[in-house]
C-alpha positions in Angstrom: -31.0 -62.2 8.7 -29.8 -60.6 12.1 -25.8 -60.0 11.8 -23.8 -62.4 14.3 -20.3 -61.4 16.0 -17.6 -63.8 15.5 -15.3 -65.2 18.8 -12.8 -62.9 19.7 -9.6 -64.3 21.3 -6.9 -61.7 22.8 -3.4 -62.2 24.2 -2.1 -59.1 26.0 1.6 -59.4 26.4 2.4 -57.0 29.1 5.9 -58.6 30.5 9.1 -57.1 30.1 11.1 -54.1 31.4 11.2 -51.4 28.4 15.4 -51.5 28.6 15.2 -49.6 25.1 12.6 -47.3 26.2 15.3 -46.8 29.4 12.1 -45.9 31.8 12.4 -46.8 35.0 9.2 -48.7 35.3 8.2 -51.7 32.5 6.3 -49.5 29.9 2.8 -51.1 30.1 2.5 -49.7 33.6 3.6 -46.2 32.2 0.5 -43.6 32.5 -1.1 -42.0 29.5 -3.3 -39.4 31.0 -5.4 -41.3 34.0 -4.5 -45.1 33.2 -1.4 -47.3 32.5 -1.2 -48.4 28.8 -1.6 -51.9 30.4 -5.2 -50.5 31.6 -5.8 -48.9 28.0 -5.3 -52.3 26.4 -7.4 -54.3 28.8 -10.2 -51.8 28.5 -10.4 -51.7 24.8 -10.9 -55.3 24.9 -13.2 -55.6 27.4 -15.1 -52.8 25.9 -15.4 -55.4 22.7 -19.2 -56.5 22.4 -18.4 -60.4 22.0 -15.9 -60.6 24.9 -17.6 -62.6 27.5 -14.7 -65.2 28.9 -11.4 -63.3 30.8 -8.4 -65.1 31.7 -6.2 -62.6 33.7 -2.5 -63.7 35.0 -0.6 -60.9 36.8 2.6 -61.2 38.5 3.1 -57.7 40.9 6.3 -55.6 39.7 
């Protein structure tokens, strides 16, 4: 019997400003190395095998 991957369904909740981190950017646009952990986040997921439907909704900071 082959093996089967279950749906995946992923909220990334990437709103905010990071007061208590007191950064002056929100903290899922700070960097860690090359990419923003926003872009770390999104990658992982996208990166998942059964992720095949994206819904993105961005408002510009």
């Amino acid at each position: 019997m082959a093996a089967t991957l279950l749906d995946v369904c992923a909220v990334v909740p990437a709103a905010g400003f990071g007061r208590r981190m007191q950064t002056e950017c929100p903290k899922q646009y700070l960097s860690i190395g090359n990419k923003t952990i926003l872009e770390h986040s999104v990658h992982a997921l996208l990166a998942h095998p059964s992720g095949d439907t994206r819904c993105y909704r961005h408002q510009p900071w």
